[in-house]
C-alpha positions in Angstrom: 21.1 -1.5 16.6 21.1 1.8 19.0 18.0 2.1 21.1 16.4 5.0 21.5 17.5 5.6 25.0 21.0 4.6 24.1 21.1 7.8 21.0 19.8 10.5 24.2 23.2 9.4 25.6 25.3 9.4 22.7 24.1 12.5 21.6 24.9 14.1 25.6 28.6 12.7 24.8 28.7 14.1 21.3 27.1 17.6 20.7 26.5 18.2 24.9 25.7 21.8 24.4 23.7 21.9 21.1 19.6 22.2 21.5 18.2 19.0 22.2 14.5 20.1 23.3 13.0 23.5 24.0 9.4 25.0 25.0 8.0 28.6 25.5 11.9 30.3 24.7 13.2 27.9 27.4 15.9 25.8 25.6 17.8 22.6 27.3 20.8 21.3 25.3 21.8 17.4 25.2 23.8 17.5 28.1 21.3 18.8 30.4 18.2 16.8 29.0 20.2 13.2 29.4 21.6 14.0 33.2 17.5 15.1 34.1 16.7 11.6 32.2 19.7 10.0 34.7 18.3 11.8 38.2 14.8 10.7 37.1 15.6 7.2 35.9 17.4 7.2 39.6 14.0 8.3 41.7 12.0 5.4 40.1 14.7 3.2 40.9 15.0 4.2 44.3 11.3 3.5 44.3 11.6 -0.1 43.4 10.8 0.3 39.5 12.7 -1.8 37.7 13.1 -3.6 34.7 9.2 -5.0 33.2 7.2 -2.9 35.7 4.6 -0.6 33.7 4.7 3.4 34.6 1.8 5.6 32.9 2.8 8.8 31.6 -0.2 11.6 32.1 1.6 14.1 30.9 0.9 16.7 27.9 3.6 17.6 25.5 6.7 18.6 27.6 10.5 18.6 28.3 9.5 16.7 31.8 7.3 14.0 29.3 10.8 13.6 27.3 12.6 13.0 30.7 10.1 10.8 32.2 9.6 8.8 28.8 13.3 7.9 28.3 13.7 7.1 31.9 11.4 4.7 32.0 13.0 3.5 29.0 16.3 3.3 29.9 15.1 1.7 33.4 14.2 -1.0 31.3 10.3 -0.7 32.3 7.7 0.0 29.9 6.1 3.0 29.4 2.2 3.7 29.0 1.5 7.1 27.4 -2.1 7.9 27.8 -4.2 10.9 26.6 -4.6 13.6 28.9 -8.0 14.4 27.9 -9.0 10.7 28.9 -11.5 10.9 32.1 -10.9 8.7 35.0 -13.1 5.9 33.6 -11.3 5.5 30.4 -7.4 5.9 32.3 -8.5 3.7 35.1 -9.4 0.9 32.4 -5.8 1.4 31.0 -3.7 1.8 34.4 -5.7 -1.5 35.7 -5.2 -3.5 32.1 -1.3 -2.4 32.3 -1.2 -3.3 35.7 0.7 -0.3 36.1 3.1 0.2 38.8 3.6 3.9 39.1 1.9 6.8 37.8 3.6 10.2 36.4 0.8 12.7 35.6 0.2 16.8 35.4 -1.0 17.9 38.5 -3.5 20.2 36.3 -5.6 16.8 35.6 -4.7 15.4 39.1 -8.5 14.7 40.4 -9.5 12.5 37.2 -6.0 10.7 37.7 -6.6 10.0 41.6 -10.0 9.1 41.3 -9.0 6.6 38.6 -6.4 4.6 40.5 -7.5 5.0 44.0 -9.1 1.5 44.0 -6.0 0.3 42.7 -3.6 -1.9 44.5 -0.9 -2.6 41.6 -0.1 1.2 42.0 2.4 2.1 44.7 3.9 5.2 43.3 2.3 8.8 42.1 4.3 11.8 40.8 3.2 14.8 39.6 4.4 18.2 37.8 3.4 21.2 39.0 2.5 23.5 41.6 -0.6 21.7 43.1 0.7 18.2 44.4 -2.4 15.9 46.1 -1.6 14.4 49.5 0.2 11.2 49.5 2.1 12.0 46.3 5.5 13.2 45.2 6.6 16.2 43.1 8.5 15.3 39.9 10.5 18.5 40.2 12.0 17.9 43.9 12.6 13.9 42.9 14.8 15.7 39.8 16.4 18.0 42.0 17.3 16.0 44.8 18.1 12.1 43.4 21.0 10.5 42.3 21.6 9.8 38.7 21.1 6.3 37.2 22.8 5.2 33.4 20.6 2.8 32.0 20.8 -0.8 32.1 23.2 -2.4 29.9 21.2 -5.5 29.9 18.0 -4.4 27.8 17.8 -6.1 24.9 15.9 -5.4 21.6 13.0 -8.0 22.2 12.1 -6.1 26.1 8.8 -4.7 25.6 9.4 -0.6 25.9 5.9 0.5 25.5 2.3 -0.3 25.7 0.3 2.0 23.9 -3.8 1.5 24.0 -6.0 2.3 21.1 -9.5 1.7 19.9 -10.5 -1.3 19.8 -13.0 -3.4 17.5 -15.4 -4.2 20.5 -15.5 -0.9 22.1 -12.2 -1.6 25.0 -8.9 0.1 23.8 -6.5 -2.9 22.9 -3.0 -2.9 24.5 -0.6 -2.9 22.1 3.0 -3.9 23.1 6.1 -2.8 21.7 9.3 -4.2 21.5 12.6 -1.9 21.7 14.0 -3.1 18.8 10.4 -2.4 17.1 10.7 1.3 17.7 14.5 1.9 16.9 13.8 0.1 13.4 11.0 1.9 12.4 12.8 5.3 13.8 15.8 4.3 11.8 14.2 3.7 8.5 12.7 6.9 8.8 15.5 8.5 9.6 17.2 7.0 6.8 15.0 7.9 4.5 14.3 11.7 5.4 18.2 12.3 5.4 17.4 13.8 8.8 20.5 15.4 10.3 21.8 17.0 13.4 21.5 19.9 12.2 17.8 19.8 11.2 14.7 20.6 13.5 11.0 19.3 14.1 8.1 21.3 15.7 6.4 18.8 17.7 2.4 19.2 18.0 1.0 15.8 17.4 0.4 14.0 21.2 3.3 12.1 22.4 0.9 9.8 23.4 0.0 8.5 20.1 2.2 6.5 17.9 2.3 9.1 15.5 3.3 11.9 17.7 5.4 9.3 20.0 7.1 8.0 16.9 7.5 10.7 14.4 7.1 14.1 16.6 9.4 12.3 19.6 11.9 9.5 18.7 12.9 10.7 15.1 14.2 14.0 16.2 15.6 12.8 19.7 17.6 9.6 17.7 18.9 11.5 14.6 20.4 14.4 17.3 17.8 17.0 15.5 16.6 19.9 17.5 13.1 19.1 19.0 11.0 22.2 19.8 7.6 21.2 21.8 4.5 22.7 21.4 2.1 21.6 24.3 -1.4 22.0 22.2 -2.3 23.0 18.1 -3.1 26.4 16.9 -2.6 27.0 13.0 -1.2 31.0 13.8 1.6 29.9 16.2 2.2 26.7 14.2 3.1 28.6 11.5 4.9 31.5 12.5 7.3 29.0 14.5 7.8 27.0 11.5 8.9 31.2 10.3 10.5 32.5 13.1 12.5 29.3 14.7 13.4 28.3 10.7 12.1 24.8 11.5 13.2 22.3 9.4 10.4 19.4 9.9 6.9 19.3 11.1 4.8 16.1 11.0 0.9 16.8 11.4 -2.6 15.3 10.5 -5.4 16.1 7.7 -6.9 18.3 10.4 -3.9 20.5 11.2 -3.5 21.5 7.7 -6.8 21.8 6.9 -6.6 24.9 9.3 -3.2 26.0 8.5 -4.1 25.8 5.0 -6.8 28.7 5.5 -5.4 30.7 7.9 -4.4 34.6 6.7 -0.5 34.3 7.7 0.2 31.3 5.4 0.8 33.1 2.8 2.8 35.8 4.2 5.3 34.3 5.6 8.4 32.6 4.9 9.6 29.1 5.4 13.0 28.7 4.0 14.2 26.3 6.2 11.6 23.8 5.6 12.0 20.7 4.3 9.3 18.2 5.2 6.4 18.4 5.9 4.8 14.9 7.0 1.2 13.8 7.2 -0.3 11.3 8.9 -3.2 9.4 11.1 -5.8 9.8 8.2 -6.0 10.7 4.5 -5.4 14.3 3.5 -8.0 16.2 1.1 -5.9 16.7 -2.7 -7.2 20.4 -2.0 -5.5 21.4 1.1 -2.3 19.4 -0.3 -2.4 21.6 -2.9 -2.6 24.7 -0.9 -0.2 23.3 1.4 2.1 22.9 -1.0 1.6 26.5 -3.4 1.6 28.6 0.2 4.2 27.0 2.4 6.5 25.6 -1.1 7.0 22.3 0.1 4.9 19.8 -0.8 3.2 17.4 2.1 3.8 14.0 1.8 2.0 11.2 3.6 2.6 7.7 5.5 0.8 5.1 6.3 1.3 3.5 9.6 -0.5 2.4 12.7 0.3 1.3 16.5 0.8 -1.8 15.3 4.1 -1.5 13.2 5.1 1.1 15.6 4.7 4.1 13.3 5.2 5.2 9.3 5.9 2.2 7.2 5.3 3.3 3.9 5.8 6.9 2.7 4.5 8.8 0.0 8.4 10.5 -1.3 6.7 12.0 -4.8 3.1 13.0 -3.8 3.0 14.7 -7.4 4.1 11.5 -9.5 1.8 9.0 -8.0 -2.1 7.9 -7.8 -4.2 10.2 -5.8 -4.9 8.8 -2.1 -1.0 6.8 -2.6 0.7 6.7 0.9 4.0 5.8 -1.4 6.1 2.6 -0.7 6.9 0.8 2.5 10.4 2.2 4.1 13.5 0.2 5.0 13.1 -4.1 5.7 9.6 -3.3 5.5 7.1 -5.2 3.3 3.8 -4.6 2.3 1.3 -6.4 0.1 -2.5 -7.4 -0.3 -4.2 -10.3 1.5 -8.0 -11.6 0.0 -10.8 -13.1 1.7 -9.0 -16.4 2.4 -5.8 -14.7 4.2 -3.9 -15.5 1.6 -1.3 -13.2 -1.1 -3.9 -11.7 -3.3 -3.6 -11.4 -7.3 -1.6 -8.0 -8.7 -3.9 -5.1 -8.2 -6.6 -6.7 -6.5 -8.2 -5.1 -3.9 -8.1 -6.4 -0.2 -6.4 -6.4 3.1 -3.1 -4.5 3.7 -0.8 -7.2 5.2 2.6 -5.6 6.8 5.9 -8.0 7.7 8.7 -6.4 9.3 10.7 -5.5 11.9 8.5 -2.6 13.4 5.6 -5.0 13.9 4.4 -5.2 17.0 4.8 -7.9 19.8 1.3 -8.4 19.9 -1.9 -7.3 22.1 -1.4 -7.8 26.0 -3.7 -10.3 27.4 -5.1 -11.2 24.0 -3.4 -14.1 22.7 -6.8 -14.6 21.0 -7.1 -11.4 18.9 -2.9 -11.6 18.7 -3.4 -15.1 16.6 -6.2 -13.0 14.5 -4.0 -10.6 12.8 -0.7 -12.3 13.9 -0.5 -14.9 10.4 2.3 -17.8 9.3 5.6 -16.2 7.9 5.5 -13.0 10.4 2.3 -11.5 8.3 0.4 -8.5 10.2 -3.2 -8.2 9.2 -4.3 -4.7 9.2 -7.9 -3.4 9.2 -7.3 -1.0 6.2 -8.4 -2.2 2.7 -6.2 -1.3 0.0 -4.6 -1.8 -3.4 -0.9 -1.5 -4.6 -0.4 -0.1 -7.7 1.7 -1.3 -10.4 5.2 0.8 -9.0 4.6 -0.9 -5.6 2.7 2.2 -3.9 0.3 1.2 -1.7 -3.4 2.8 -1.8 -5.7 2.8 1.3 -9.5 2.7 -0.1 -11.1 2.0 2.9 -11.1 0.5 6.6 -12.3 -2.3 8.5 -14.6 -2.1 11.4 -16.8 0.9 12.5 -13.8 2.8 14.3 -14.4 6.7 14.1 -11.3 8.7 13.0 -12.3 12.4 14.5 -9.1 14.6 13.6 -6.4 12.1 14.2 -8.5 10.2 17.4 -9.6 6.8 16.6 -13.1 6.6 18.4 -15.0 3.3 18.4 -18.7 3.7 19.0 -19.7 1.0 21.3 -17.5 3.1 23.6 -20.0 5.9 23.3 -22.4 3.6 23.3 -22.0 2.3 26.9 -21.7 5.2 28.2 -25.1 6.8 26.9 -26.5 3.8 27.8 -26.0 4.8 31.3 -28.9 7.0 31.3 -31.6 5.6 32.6 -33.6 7.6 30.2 -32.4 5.8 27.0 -33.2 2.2 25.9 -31.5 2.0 23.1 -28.1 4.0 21.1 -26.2 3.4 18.0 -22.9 5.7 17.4 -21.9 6.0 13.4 -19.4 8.4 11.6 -20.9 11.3 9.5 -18.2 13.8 7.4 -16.9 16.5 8.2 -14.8 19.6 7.2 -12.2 19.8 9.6 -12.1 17.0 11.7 -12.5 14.3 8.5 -15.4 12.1 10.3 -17.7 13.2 13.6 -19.8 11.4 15.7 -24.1 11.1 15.7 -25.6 9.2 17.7 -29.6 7.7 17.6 -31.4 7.5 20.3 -34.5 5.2 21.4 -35.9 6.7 24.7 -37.5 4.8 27.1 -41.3 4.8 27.5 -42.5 8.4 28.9 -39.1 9.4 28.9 -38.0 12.4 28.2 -34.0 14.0 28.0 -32.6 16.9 25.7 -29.7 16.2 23.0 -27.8 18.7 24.8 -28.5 16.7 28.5 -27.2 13.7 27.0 -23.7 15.4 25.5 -23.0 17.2 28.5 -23.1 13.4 30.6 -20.8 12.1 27.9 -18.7 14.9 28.4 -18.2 14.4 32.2 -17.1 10.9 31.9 -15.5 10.5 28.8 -12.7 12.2 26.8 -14.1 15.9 24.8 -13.1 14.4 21.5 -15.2 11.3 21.8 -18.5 12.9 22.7 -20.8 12.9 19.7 -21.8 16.2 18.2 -25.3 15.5 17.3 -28.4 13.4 18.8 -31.2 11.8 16.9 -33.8 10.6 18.2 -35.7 7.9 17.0 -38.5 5.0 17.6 -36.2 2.6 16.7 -33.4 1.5 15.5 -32.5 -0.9 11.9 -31.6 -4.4 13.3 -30.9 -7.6 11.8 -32.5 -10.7 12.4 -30.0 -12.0 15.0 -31.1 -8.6 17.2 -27.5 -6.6 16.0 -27.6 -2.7 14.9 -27.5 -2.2 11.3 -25.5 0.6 11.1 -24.7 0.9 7.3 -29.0 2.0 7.1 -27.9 4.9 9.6 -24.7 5.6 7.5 -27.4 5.5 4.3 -29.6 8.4 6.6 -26.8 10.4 7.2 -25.6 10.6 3.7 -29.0 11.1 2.2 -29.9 14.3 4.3 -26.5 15.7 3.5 -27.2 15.7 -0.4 -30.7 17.4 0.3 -29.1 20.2 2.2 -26.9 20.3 -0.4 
């Protein structure tokens, strides 16, 4: 099978001067995109990156994060996108987990990246875009202008680990989640395969490359397929929508939370989007309301996948949203299988509710440094145990109903509360803090958090967000503090959060 940094090539050799990628009006064809990826893959060879050595991508959505990503690829390392919101405690975890080699980040966040990897002895190697480079580093725009091109190695097989991708974990640290090459060209493949997407299509790219949804879908299915990739570096409904118009944009791939905005904004209706033919959504469940007004304003209806870092991406996909059960994410894609495990990890009865259970060849490789938690979800005959509870219907659709776990899903960010937790418990004003979920509008879940104060102490709600904020990422910080005497545990001392859940669902029906 063609990797993906293999199709970059192929598609320099075949259509050299079509558009490969473009940003702000500035348009690079194939050509020119795979000999940047060459000179780049050559400067962290030069450097002594080779083949398994981990390089962390910092970068927001760019051309240079296309050019560093299938670098590294091609280099036969493994890449480690992480969030540039992410504060220095939460990228030094990752960079020191990966045991990460060299560093490629924005110069923009370049004191939260130094101050994370300072202490670091495993890192040998910093560059940076833009203007502002810190002392001791190198600029990623002389190392493309002035080193010697590299091909990739010939020798990378489909079972090398390509990237390692970190996402919330069930005790509050991100789990590393490794993933094969062959992993992402087969999921990227089926995809493909089953859009019908062409050379001749395009995607607007908004979703994070640094999420397996925007990585996977925004990223590698355009870039393998030869379709035009057109980057936009951060959401806004009005210039979503009137590039979708203007640039007669053939795909888009978004979450409940993007649509929820684009479905209410004034120019949805006004203009025109001939060109479109899919429109993909994924990370959590979308509302049947703004699918509907999706769908009556923009005249193509949004379908949704299921997927999840795990099986590197969609692995089922809902192709007729109309002609199936509401909340269907449709049927798994390509090799893929899907089906319901009970209580006992074993096949469960037709249309019995339970674990979703994925077998394919998109599953992962497993967690890094976990061979524990690996064995956990890892089961006999290649089974993947998901944390999403679910049903498949009698046409073989599969139906998510509910999740595992306490993980927060804030408008396509997966936030686990004993994350917060720690950190509020940093203040030596608080004794005790539980972190819950509460709905909401437009980001689908948000975060509250009750508070038990120490003794005499005293700290406003506003005090406590703006410390989260300063050492955590904007999008994990909780939007509202409660405080209380104490706090619903069970008899072995642990936090009984579904009481708090109970709270938060009661006051919401008496302001309603």
């Amino acid at each position: 099978m063609q990797l993906l940094h293999q199709a970059i090539e192929n598609w320099a050799v075949e259509r050299p001067h079509a558009p490969a990628v473009s940003r702000n009006q500035q348009r690079h064809g194939w050509l020119e995109m795979n000999e940047a990826v060459c000179r780049f893959r050559g400067a962290l060879a030069a450097r002594d990156i080779g083949k398994g050595d981990h390089v962390a991508i910092l970068l927001p959505n760019c051309p240079h994060f296309v050019i560093a990503y299938y670098a590294v690829l091609g280099l036969g390392a493994v890449a480690v996108p992480i969030n540039i919101q992410h504060k220095s405690r939460e990228i030094g975890w990752q960079v020191e987990s990966a045991e990460v080699k060299a560093v490629i980040g924005w110069s923009k966040f370049r004191a939260e990246a130094e101050k994370a990897v300072a202490h670091l002895e495993s890192v040998s190697h910093r560059v940076y875009l833009g203007d502002e480079i810190p002392e001791g580093t190198e600029s990623m725009t002389e190392l493309l202008g002035t080193s010697q091109p590299l091909v990739s190695d010939p020798s990378i097989q489909e079972s090398d680990i390509a990237v390692l991708l970190y996402t919330a974990g069930t005790s509050g640290k991100p789990r590393g989640i490794e993933l094969s090459h062959g992993n992402l060209a087969a999921q990227t493949f089926e995809l493909g395969k089953l859009l019908r997407i062409r050379s001749e299509d395009s995607m607007l790219a908004v979703l994070p490359f640094t999420g397996i949804m925007g990585l996977s879908t925004a990223l590698h299915l355009p870039m393998y397929h030869g379709a035009a990739l057109s980057i936009h570096s951060r959401f806004h409904a009005g210039d979503v929508l009137d590039t979708l118009a203007e640039e007669k944009i053939s795909l888009f791939a978004g979450n409940p939370f993007m649509y929820a905005l684009m479905a209410t904004f004034p120019s949805a209706d006004k203009l025109s989007f001939d060109n479109l033919r899919h429109l993909i959504c994924c990370e959590s469940k979308l509302s049947p309301e703004t699918a509907r007004i999706i769908t009556a304003k923009m005249k193509v209806p949004v379908c949704e996948g299921y997927g999840a870092t795990e099986t590197s991406g969609i692995i089922a996909y809902n192709v007729f949203p109309g002609l199936t059960e509401d909340g269907s994410v449709g049927q798994p894609i390509g090799n893929t299988e899907i089906t319901i495990f009970d209580d006992h990890d074993r096949i469960a009865l037709p249309g019995a509710t339970g674990r979703v259970a994925v077998r394919g060849p998109s599953v992962m490789q497993g967690y890094r440094h976990r061979p524990d938690r690996t064995a956990q979800v890892m089961l006999k005959d290649g089974w993947l145990l998901t944390d999403d509870i679910g049903v498949m219907d009698g046409d073989s659709n599969l139906i998510v109903t509910g999740h595992l776990g306490d993980v927060i899903h804030k408008g396509g960010f997966p936030v686990h509360p004993r994350e917060v937790e720690e950190v509020i418990e940093g203040l030596p004003h608080v004794d005790k803090v539980a972190v819950i979920s509460m709905p909401d509008s437009v980001y689908g879940e948000e975060i509250k958090a009750f508070v038990v104060l120490k003794e005499g102490a005293s700290i406003s709600p506003s005090e406590i967000i703006e410390y989260v904020k300063e050492r955590i990422a904007l999008y994990k910080c909780p939007k509202l503090i409660k405080f209380v005497k104490e706090l619903p545990l069970s008899s072995d001392g642990r936090i009984i959060r579904s009481r708090l859940k109970e709270e938060v669902e009661e006051s919401q029906i008496s302001e309603n």
